[in-house]
PDB file of N, CA, C, O and CB in Angstrom:
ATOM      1  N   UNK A   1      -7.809 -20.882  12.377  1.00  0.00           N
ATOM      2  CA  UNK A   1      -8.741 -20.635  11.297  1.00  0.00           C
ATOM      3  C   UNK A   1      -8.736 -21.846  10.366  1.00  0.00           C
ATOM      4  O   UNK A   1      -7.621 -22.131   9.930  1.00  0.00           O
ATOM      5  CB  UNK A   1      -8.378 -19.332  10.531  1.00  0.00           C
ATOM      6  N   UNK A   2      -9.568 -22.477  10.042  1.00  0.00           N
ATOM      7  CA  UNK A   2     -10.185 -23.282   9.260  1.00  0.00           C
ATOM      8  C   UNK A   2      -9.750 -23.420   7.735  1.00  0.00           C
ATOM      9  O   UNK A   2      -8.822 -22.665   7.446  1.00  0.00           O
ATOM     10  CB  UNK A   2     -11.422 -22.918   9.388  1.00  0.00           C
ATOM     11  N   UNK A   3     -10.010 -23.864   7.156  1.00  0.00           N
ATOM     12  CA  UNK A   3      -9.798 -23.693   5.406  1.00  0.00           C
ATOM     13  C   UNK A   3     -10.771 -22.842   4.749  1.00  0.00           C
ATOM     14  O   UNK A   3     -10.619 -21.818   4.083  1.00  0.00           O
ATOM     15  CB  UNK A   3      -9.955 -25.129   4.564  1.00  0.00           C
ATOM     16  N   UNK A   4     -11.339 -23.200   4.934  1.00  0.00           N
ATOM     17  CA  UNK A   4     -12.896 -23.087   4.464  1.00  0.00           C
ATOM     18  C   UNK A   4     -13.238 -21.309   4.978  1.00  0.00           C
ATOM     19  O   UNK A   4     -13.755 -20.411   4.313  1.00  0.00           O
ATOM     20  CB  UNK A   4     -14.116 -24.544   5.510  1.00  0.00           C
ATOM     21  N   UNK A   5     -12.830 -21.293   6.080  1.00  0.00           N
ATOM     22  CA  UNK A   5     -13.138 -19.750   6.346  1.00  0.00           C
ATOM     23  C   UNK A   5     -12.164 -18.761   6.137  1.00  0.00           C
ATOM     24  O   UNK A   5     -12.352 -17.566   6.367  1.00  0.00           O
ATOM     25  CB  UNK A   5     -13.499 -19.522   7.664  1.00  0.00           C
ATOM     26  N   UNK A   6     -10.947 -19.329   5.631  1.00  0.00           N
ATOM     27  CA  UNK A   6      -9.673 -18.468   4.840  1.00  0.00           C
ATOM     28  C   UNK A   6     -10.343 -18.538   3.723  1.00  0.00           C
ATOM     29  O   UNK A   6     -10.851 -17.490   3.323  1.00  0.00           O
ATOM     30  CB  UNK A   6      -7.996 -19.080   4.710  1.00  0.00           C
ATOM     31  N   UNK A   7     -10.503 -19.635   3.018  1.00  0.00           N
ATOM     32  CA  UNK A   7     -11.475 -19.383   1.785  1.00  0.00           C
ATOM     33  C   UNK A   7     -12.607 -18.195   1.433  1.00  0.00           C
ATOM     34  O   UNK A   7     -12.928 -17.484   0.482  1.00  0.00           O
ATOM     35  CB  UNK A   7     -12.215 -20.496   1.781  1.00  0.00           C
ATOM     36  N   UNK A   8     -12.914 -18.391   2.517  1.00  0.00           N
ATOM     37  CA  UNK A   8     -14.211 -17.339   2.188  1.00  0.00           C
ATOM     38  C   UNK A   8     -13.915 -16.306   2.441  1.00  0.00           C
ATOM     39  O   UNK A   8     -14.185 -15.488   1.561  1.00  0.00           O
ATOM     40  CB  UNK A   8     -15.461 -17.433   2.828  1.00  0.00           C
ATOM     41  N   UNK A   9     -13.161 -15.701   3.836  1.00  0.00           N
ATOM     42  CA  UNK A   9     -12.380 -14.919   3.971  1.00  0.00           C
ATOM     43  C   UNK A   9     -11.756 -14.184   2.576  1.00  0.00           C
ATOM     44  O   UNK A   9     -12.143 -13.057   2.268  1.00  0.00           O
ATOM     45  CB  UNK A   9     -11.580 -15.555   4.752  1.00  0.00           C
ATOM     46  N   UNK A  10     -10.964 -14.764   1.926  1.00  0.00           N
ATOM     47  CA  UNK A  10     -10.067 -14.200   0.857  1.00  0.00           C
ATOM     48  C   UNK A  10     -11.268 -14.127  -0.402  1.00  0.00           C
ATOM     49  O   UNK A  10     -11.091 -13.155  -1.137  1.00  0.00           O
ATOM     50  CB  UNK A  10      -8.540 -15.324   0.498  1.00  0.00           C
ATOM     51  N   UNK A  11     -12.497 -15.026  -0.781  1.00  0.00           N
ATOM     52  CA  UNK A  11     -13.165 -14.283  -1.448  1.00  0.00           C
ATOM     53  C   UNK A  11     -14.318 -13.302  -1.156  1.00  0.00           C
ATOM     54  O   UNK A  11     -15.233 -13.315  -1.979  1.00  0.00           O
ATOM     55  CB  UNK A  11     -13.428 -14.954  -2.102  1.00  0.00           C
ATOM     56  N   UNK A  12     -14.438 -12.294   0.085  1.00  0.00           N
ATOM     57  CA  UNK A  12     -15.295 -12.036   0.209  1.00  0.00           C
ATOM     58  C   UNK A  12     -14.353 -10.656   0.061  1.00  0.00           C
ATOM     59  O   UNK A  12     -15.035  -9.663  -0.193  1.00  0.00           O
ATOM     60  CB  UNK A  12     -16.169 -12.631   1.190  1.00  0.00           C
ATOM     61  N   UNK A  13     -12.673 -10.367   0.189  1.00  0.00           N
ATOM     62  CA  UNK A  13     -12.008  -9.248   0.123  1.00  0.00           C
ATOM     63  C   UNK A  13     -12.048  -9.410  -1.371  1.00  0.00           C
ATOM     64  O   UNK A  13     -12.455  -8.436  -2.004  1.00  0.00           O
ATOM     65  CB  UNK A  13     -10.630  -9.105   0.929  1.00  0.00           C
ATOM     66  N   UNK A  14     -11.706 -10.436  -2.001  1.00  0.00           N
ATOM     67  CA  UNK A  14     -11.609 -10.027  -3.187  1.00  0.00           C
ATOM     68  C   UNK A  14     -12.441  -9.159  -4.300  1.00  0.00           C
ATOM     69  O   UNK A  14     -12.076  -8.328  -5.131  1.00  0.00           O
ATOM     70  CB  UNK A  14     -11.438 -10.900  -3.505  1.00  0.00           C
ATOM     71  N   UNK A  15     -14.035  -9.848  -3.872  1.00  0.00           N
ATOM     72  CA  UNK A  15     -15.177  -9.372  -4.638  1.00  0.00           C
ATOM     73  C   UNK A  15     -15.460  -8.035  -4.268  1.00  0.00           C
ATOM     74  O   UNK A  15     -16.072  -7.248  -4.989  1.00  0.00           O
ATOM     75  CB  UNK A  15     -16.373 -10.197  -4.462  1.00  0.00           C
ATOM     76  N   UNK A  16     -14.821  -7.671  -2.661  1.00  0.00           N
ATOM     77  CA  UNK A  16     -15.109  -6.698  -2.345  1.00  0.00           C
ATOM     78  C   UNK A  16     -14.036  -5.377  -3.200  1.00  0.00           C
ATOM     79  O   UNK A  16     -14.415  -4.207  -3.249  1.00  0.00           O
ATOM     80  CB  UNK A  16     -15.125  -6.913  -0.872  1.00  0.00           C
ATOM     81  N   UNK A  17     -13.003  -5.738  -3.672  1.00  0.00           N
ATOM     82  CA  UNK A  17     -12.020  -5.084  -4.374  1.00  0.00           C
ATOM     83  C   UNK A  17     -12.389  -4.570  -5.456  1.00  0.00           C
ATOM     84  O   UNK A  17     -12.347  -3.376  -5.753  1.00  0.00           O
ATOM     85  CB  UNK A  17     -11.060  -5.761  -4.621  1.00  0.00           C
ATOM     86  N   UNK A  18     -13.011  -6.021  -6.504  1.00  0.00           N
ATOM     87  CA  UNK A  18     -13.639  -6.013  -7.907  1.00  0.00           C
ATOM     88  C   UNK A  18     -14.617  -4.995  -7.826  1.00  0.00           C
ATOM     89  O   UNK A  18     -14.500  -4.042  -8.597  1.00  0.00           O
ATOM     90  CB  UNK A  18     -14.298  -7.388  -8.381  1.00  0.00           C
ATOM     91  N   UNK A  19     -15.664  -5.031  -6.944  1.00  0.00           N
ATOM     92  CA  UNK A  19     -16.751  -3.948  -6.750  1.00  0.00           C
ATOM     93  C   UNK A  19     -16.396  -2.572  -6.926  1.00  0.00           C
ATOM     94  O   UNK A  19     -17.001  -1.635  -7.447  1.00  0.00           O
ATOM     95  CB  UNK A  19     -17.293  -4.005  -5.449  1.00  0.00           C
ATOM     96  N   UNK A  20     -15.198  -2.671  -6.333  1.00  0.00           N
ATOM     97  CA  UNK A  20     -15.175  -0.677  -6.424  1.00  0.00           C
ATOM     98  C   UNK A  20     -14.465   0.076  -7.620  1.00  0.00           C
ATOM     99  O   UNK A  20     -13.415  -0.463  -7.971  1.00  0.00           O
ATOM    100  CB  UNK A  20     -14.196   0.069  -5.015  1.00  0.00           C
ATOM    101  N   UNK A  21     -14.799   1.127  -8.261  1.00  0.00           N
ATOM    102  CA  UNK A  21     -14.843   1.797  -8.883  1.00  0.00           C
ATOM    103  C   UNK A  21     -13.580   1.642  -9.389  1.00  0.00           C
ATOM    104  O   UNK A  21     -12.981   0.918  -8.594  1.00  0.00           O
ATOM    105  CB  UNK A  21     -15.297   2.733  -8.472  1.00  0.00           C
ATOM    106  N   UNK A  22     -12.658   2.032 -10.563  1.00  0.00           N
ATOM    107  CA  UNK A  22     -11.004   1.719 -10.828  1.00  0.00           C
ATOM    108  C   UNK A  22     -10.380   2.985 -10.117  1.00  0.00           C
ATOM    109  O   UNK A  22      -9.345   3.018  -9.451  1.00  0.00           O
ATOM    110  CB  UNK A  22     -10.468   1.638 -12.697  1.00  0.00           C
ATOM    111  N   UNK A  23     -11.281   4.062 -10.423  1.00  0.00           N
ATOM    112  CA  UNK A  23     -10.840   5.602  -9.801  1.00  0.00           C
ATOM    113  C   UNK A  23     -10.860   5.602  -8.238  1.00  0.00           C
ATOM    114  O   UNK A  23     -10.027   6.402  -7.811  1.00  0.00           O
ATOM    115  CB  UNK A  23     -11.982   6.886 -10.312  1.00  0.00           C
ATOM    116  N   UNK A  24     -11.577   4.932  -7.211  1.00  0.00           N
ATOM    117  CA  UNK A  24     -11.360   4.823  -6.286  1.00  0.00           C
ATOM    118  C   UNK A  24     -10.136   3.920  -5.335  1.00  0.00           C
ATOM    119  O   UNK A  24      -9.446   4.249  -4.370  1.00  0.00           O
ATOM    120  CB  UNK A  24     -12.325   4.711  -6.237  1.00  0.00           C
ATOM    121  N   UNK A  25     -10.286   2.324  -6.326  1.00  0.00           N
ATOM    122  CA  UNK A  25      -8.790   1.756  -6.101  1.00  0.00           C
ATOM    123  C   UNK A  25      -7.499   2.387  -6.397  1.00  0.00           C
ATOM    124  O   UNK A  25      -6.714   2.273  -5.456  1.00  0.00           O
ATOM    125  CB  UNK A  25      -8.655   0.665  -6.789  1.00  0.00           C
ATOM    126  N   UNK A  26      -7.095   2.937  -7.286  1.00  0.00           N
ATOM    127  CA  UNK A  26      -6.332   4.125  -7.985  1.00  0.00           C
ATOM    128  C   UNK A  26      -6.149   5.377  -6.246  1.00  0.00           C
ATOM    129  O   UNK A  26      -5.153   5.476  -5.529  1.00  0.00           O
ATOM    130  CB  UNK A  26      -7.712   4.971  -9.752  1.00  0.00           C
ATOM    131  N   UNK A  27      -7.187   5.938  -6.130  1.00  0.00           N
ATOM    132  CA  UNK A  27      -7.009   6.586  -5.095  1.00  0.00           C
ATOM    133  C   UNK A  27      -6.596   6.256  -3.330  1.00  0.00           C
ATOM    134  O   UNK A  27      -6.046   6.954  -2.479  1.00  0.00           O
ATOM    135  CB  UNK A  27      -7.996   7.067  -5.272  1.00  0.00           C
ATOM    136  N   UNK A  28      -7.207   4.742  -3.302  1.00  0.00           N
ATOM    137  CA  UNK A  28      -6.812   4.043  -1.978  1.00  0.00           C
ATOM    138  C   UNK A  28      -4.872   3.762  -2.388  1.00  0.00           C
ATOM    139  O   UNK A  28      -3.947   4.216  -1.715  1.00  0.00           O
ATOM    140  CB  UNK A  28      -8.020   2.208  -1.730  1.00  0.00           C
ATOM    141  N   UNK A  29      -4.776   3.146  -3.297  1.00  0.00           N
ATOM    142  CA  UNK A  29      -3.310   2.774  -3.553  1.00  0.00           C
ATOM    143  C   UNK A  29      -2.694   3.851  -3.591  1.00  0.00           C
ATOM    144  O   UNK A  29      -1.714   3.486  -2.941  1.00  0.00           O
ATOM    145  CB  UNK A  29      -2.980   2.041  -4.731  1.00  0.00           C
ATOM    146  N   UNK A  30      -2.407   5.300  -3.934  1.00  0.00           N
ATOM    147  CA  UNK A  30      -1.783   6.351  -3.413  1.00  0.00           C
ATOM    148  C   UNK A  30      -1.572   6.715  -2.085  1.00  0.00           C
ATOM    149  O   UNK A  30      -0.550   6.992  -1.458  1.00  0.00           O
ATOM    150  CB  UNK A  30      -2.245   7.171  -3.838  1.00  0.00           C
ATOM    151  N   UNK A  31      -2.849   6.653  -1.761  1.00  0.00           N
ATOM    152  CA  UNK A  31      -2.816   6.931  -0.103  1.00  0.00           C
ATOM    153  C   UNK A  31      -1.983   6.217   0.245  1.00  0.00           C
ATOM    154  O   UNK A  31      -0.817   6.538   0.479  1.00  0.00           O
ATOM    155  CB  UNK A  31      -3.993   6.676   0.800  1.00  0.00           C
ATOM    156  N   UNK A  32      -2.562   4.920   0.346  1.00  0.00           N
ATOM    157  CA  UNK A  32      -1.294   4.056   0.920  1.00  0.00           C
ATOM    158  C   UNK A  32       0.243   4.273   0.866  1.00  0.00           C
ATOM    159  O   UNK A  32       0.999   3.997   1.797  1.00  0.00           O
ATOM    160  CB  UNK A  32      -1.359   2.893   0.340  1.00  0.00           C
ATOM    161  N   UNK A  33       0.593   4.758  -0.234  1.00  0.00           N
ATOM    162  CA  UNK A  33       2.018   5.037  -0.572  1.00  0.00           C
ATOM    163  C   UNK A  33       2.077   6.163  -0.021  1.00  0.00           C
ATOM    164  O   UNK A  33       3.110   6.097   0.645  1.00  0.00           O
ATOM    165  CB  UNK A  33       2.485   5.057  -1.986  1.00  0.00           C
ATOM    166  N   UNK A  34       1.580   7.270   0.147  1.00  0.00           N
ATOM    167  CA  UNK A  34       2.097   8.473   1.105  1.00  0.00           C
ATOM    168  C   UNK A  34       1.862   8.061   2.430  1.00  0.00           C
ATOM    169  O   UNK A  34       2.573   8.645   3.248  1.00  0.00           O
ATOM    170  CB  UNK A  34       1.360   9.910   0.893  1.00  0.00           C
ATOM    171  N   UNK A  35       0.886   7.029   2.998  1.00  0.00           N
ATOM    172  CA  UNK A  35       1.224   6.879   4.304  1.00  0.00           C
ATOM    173  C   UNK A  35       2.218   5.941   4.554  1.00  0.00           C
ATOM    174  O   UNK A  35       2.640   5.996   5.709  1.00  0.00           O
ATOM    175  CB  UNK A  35       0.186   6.592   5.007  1.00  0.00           C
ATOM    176  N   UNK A  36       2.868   4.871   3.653  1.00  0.00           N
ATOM    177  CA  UNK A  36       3.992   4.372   3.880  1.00  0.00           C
ATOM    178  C   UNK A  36       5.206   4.836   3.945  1.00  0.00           C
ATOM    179  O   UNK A  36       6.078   4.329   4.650  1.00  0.00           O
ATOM    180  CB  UNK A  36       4.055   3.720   3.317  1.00  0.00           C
ATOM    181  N   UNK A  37       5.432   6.245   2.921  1.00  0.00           N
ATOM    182  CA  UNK A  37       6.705   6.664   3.195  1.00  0.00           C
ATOM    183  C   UNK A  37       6.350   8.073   4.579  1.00  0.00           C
ATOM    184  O   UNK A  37       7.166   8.993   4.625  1.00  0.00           O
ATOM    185  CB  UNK A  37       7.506   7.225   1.470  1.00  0.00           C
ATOM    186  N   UNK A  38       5.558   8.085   5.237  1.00  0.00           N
ATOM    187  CA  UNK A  38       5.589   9.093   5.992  1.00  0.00           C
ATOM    188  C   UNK A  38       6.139   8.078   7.318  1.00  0.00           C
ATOM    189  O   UNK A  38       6.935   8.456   8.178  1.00  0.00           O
ATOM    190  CB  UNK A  38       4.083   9.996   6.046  1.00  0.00           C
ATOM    191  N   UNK A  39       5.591   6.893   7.256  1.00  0.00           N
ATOM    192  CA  UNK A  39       5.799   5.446   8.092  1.00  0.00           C
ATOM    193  C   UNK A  39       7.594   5.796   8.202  1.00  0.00           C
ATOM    194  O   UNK A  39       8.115   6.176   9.251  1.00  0.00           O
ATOM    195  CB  UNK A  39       5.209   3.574   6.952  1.00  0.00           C
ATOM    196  N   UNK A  40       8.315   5.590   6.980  1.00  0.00           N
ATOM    197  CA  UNK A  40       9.511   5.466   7.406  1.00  0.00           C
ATOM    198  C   UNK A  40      10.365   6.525   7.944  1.00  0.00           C
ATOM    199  O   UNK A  40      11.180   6.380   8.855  1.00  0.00           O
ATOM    200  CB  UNK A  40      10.031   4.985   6.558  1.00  0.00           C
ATOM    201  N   UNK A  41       9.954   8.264   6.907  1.00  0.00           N
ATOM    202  CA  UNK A  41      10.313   9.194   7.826  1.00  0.00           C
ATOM    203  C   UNK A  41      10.027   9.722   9.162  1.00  0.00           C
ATOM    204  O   UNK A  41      10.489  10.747   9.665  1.00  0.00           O
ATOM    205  CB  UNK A  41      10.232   9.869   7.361  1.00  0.00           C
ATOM    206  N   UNK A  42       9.175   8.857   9.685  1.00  0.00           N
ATOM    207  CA  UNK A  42       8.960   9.520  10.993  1.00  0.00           C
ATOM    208  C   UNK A  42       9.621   8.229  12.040  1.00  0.00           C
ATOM    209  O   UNK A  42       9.811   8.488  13.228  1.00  0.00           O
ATOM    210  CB  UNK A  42       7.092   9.961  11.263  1.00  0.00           C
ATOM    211  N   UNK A  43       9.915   6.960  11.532  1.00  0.00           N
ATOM    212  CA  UNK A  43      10.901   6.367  12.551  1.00  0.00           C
ATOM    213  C   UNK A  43      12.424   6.047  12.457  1.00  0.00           C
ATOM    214  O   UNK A  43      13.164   5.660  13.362  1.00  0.00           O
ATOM    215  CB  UNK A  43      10.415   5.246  12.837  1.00  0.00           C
ATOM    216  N   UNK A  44      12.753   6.329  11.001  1.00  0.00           N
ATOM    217  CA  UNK A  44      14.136   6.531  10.804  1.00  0.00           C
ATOM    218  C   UNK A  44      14.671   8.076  10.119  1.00  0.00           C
ATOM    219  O   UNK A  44      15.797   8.134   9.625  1.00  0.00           O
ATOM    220  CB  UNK A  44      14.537   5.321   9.880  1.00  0.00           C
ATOM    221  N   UNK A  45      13.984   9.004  10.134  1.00  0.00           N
ATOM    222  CA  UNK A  45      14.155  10.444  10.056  1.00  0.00           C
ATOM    223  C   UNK A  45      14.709  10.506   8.750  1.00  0.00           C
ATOM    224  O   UNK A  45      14.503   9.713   7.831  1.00  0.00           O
ATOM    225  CB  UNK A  45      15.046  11.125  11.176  1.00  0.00           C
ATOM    226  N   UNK A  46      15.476  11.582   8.747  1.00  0.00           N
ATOM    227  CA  UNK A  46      15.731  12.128   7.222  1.00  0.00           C
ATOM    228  C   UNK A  46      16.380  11.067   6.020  1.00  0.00           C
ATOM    229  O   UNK A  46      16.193  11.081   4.803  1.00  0.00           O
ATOM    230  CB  UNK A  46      16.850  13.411   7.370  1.00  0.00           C
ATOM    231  N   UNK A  47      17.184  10.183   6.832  1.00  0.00           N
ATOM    232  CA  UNK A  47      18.017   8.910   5.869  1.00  0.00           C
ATOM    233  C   UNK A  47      17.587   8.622   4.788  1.00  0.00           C
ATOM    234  O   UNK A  47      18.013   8.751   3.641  1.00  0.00           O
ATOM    235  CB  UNK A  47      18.084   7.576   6.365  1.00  0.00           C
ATOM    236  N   UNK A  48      16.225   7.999   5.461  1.00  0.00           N
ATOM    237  CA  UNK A  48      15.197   7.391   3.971  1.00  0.00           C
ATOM    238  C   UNK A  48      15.102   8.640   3.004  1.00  0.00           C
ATOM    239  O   UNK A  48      15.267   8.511   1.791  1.00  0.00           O
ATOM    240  CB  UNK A  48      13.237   6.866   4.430  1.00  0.00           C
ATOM    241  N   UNK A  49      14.909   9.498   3.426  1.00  0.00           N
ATOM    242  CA  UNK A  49      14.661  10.594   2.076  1.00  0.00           C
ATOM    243  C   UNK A  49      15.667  10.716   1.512  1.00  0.00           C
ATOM    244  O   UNK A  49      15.478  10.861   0.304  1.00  0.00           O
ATOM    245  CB  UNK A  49      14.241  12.024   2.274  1.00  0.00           C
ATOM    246  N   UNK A  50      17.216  10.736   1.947  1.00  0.00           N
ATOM    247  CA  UNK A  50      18.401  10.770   1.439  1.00  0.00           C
ATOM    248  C   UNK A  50      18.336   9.935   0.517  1.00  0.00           C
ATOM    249  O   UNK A  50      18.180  10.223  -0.669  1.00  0.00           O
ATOM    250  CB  UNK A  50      19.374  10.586   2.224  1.00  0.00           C
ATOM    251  N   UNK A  51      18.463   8.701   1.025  1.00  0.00           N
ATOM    252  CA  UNK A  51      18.563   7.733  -0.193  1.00  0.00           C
ATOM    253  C   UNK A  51      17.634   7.488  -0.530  1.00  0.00           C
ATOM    254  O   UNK A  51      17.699   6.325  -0.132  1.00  0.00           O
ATOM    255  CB  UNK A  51      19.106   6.636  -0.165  1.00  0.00           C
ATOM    256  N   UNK A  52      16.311   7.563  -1.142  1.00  0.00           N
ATOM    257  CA  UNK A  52      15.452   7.788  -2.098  1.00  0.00           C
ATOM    258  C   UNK A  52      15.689   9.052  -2.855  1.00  0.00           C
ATOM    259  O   UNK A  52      14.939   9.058  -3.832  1.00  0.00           O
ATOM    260  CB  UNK A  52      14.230   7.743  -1.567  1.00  0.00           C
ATOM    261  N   UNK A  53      16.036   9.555  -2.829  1.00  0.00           N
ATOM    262  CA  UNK A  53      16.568  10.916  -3.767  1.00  0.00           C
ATOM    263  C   UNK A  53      17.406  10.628  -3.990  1.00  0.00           C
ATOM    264  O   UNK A  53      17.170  10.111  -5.082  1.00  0.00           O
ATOM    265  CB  UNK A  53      16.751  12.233  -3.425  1.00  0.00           C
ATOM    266  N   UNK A  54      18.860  10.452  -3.756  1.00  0.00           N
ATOM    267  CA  UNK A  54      19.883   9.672  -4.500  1.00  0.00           C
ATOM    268  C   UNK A  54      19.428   9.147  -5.645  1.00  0.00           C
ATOM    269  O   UNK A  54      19.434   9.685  -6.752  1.00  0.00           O
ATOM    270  CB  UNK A  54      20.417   8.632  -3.783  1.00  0.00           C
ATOM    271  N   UNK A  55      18.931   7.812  -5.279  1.00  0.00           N
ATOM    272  CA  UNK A  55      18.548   7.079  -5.935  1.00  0.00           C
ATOM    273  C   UNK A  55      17.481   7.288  -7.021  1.00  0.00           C
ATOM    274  O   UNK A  55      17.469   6.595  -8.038  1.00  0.00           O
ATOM    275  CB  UNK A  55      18.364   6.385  -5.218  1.00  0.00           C
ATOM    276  N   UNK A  56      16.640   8.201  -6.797  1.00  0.00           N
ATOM    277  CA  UNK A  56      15.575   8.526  -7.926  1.00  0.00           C
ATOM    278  C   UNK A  56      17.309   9.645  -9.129  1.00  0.00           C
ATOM    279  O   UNK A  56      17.512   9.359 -10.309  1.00  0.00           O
ATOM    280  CB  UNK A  56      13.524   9.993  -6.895  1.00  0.00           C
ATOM    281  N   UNK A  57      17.948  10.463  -8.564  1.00  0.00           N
ATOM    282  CA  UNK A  57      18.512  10.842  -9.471  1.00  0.00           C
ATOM    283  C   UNK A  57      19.315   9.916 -10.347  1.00  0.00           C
ATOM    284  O   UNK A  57      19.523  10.106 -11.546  1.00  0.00           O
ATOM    285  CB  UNK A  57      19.082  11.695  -9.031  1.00  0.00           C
ATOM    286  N   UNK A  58      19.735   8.921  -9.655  1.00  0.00           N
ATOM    287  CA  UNK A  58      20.551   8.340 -10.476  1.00  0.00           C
ATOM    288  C   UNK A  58      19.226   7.813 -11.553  1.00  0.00           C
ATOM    289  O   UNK A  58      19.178   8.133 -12.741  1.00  0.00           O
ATOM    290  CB  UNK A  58      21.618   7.149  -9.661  1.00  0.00           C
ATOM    291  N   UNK A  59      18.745   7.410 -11.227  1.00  0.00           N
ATOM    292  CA  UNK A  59      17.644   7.402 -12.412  1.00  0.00           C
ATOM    293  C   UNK A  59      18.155   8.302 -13.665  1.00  0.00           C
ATOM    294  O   UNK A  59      17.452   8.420 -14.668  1.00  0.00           O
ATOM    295  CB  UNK A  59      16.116   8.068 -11.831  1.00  0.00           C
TER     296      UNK A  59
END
């Protein structure tokens, strides 16, 4: 890939970001986070939840 088409590349996601609504970015970025931690409980099983709960109590 070129310069020039990483360039454009990266501003054509960007503007495309700016465009959408704050309530809809807000809603994509959650998702994401429940499908990331479902990502780790389903290939390293209960662990991760262990220690994320730990750890949120010690909070």
């Amino acid at each position: 890939m070129k310069t020039n088409d990483y360039v454009k590349y990266i501003t054509q996601t960007v503007v495309k970001y700016i465009d959408q609504p704050k309530e809809e970015r807000k809603k994509l970025k959650q998702a994401k986070k429940e499908a990331e931690a479902t990502f780790l409980f389903r290939w390293f099983g209960i662990l991760p939840f262990l220690l994320m709960s730990r750890f949120k109590k010690k909070r």
